[in-house]
GUNUMAR-128716 format. One record per residue (C-alpha): x negated, y negated, z negated. Coordinates in nm, 2 decimals. Example, Ala and Ser with C-alpha at 12.3 -4.5 7.8 and 13.67 -1.06 7.14 Angstrom:
     xx     yy     zz
  -1.23   0.45  -0.78
  -1.37   0.11  -0.71
This chain:
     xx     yy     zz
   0.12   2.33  -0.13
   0.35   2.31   0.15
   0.66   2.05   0.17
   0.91   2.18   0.39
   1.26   2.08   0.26
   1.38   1.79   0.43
   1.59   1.50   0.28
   1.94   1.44   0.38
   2.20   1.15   0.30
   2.45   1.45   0.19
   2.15   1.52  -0.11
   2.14   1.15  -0.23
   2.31   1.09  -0.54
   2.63   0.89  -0.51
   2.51   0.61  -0.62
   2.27   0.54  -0.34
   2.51   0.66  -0.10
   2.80   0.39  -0.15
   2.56   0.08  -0.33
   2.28   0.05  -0.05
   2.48   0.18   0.27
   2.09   0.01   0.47
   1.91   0.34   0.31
   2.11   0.57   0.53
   1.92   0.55   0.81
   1.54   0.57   0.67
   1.63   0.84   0.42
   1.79   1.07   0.68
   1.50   1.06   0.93
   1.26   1.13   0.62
   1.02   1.42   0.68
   0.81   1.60   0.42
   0.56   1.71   0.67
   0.50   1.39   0.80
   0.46   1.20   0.47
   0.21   1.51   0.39
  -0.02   1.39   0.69
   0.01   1.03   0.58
  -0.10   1.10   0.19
  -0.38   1.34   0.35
  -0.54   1.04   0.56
  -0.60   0.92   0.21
  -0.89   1.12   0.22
  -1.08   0.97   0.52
  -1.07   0.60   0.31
  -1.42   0.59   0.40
  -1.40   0.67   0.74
  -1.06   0.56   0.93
  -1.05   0.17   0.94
  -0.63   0.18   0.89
  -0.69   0.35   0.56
  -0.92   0.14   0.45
  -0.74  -0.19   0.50
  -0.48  -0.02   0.25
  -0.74   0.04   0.01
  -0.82  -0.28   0.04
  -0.50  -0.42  -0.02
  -0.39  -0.21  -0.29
  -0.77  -0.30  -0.49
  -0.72  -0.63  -0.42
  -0.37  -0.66  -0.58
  -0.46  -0.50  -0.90
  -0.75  -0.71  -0.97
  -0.57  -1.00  -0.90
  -0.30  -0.88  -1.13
  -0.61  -0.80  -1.39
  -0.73  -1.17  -1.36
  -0.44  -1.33  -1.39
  -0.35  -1.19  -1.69
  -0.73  -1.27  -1.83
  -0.67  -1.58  -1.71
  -0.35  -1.67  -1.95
  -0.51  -1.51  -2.23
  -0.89  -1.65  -2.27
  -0.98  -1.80  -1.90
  -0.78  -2.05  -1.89
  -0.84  -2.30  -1.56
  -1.16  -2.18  -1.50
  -1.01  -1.80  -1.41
  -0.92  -1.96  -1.09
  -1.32  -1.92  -0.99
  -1.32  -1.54  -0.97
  -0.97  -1.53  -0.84
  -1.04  -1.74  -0.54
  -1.42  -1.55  -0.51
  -1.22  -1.24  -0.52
  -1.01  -1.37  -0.28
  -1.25  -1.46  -0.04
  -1.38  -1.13  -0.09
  -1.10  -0.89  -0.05
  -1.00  -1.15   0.29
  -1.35  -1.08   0.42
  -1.28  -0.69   0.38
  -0.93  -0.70   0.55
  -1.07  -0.92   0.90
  -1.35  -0.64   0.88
  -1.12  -0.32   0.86
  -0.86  -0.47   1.12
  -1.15  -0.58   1.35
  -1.29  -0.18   1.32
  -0.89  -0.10   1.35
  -0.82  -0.30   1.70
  -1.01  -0.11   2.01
  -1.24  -0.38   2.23
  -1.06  -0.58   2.44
């Protein structure tokens, strides 16, 4: 499947036209084609380091949004142990992938 329309500020509905005048600019320059390649480097999570970082991130958040909410329903203090393990984890991850990310000085 191919995206080739391209978004203009003349398509956006009304309301985001006169409410949030600081979309103008990002909307306008937006580019179907180019958010295609971005969404396809989805695929190379394994491989590209920038990819994974994002991965990273995005895992990280929702288990800390999963033990948090364990944590207020049965945990109680002691849920701060696996959320500051996971923590340490997840950091650990993100130094790796942005280390692989940055070429050798």
């Amino acid at each position: 499947m191919a995206f080739t329309k391209v978004a203009t500020v003349g398509e956006l509905p009304a309301y985001l036209k006169d409410s949030y005048p600081g979309l103008r600019g990002p909307l306008s320059r937006y580019d179907a084609v180019n958010a295609q390649k971005l969404v396809s480097n989805i695929r190379n999570w394994r491989r590209d380091p920038a990819v994974q970082g994002v991965v990273t991130l995005l895992g990280y958040l929702a288990a800390l949004l999963l033990l948090i909410l364990l944590r207020n329903l049965f945990l109680g203090w002691w849920g701060l142990l696996p959320t500051a393990l996971l923590s340490l984890f997840a950091f650990e991850l993100l130094v790796g992938a942005a280390c692989r990310y940055m070429p050798p000085a």
